[in-house]
C-alpha positions in Angstrom: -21.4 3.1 -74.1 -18.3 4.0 -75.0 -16.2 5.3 -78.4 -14.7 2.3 -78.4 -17.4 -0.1 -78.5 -19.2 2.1 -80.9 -16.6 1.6 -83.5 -15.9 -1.9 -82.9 -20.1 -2.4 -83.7 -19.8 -0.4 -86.9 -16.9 -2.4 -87.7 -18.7 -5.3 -86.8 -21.9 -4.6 -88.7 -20.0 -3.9 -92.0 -18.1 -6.9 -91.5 -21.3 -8.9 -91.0 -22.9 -7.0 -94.2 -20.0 -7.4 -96.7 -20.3 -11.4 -95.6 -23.8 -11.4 -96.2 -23.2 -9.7 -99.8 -21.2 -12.0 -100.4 -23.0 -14.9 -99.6 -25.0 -17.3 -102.0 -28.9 -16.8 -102.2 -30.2 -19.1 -100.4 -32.2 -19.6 -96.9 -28.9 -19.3 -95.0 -28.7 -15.6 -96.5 -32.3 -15.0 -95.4 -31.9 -15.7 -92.0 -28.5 -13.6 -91.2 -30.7 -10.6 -93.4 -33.4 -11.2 -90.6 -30.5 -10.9 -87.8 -28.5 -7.6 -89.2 -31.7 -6.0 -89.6 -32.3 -7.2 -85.9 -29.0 -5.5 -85.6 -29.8 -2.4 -87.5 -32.5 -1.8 -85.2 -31.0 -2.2 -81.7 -28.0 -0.4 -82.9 -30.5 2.4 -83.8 -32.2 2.1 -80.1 -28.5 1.9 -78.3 -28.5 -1.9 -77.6 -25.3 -2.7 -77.3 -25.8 -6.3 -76.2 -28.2 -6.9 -78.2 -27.0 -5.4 -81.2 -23.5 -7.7 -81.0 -26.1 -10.7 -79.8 -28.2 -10.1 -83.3 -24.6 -10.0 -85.2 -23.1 -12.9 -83.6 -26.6 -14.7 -84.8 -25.4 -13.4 -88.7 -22.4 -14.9 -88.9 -23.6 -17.7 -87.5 -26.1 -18.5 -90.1 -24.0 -17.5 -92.7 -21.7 -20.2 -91.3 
């Protein structure tokens, strides 16, 4: 993994976290909770891929 694609995750995940903050409670916020944490946890473990997969999966319920 590289610098680059570190950053752009953390950019990503506080992206996807100041949306959710944002957002109205509601079940749509629960789900994309239930993804970043997803995305917390295979940041944590080095998953790239999956990590980006769990984000994209955020702002899609958010949506």
């Amino acid at each position: 993994m590289s610098t680059n694609n570190f950053t752009s995750t953390q950019d990503q995940m506080k992206t996807v976290k100041a949306a959710w903050d944002k957002a109205p409670a509601g079940p749509k916020k629960e789900a994309a909770l239930k993804h970043y944490q997803a995305a917390e946890k295979a940041h944590t473990a080095n998953n790239e891929a999956d990590c980006v997969k769990s984000l994209d999966a955020a702002k899609a319920a958010l949506a």
